[in-house]
C-alpha angles and dihedrals in degrees: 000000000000114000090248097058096050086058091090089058112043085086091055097038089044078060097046099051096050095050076050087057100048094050091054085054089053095038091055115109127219083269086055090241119128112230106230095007082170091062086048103049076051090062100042092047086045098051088047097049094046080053091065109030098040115021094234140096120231094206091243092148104075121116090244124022119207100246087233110046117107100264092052096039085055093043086058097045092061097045089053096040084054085047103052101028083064088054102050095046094046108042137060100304095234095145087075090066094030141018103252127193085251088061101044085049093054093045093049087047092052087042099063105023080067090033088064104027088060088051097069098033088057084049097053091044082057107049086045093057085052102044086049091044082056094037104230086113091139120235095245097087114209121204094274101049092049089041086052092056097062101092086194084074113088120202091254081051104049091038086051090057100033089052096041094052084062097042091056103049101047083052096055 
């Protein structure tokens, strides 16, 4: 991204990075380490990236996230869909022949990390159509709202990219 076009999230992502900080503060331990610091750069680097791509927050940041709400389902799915995709390039490729638990892992990963991802993006598309319908669509255009005005962009198109932005930074 040009300079320019980050201007409109430094704010947010100001916000994102100390409530980072402070639940760094809550997760230490009386040694001053952080349990699963790993789980917990996933959620930083998912709630910023939902930021910008799509103008929402998940709510990663709380201090304990229900195992079953939407950031933590997608958190595991990537660490299962890493898991298993190591496994399945570097072992005996069996699955071709047979659907192996490791497969069926690394479908089921891919599965809900894009169930949920195009949740939210459906919902942000949403909310978009209706803040411009009522015109208080802000001047300070994000990524989705400038990617929404292109009219070259179809749905399948804007989904693909949108989905893809979160898949690739949760798998760095």
């Amino acid at each position: 991204m040009r300079p320019k076009s980050v201007i409109p999230y430094i704010p947010h992502l100001d916000i994102i990075a100390d409530d980072f900080v402070e639940l760094m503060k809550q997760r230490r331990n009386k040694d001053d380490e952080i349990p699963d610091f790993q789980n917990d750069i996933y959620k930083w680097a998912l709630e910023s990236v939902a930021q910008i791509a799509l103008d929402t927050r998940f709510g990663c940041l709380q201090h304990e996230l229900e195992s079953n709400s939407d950031a933590q389902v997608m958190i595991k799915a990537t660490g299962d869909f890493m898991e298993s995709f190591g496994k399945l390039l570097f072992g005996l490729p069996v699955y071709k022949y047979f659907s192996t638990p490791t497969w069926r892992k690394f479908l089921h990963s891919q599965d809900d990390f894009f169930r949920i991802a195009q949740k939210h993006v459906d919902r942000t598309i949403a909310r978009i159509q209706e803040l411009s319908k009522k015109g208080e669509l802000t001047d300070q255009n994000t990524m989705l709202v400038s990617l929404l005005g292109r009219e070259e962009l179809s749905y399948d198109k804007l989904l693909h990219y949108q989905l893809s932005l979160l898949w690739v930074v949760l798998i760095q």
